[in-house]
C-alpha positions in Angstrom: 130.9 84.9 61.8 131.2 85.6 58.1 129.5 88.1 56.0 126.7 86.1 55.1 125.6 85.7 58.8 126.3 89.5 59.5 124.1 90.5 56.3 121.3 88.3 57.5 121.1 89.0 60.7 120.8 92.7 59.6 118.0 91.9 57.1 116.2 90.2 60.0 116.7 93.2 62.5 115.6 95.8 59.8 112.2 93.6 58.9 111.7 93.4 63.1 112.1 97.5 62.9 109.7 98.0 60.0 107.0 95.2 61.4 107.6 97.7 64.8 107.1 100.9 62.7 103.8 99.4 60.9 102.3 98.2 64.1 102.6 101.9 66.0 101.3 103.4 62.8 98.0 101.4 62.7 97.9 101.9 66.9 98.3 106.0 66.5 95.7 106.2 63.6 92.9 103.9 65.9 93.8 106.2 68.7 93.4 109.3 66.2 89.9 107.5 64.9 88.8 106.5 68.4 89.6 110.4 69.6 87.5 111.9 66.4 84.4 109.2 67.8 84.6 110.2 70.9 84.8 114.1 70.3 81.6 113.4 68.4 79.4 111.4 70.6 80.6 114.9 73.8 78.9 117.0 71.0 
């Protein structure tokens, strides 16, 4: 394996990571938005 296999398999594993990151980010703020619906419709 040389370096330029090494430094793209690491670009590849940190774009994974942030696509990971982005995708729980949009799932907690629905949760947080379907939470602040559903506290409003109890009222």
């Amino acid at each position: 394996m040389n370096m330029q296999n090494i430094e793209q398999a690491l670009e590849m594993m940190g774009q994974g990571m942030l696509g990971i990151f982005v995708v729980l980010g949009v799932i907690a703020l629905l949760v947080a938005i379907m939470q602040k619906i559903d506290n409003r419709n109890k009222k």
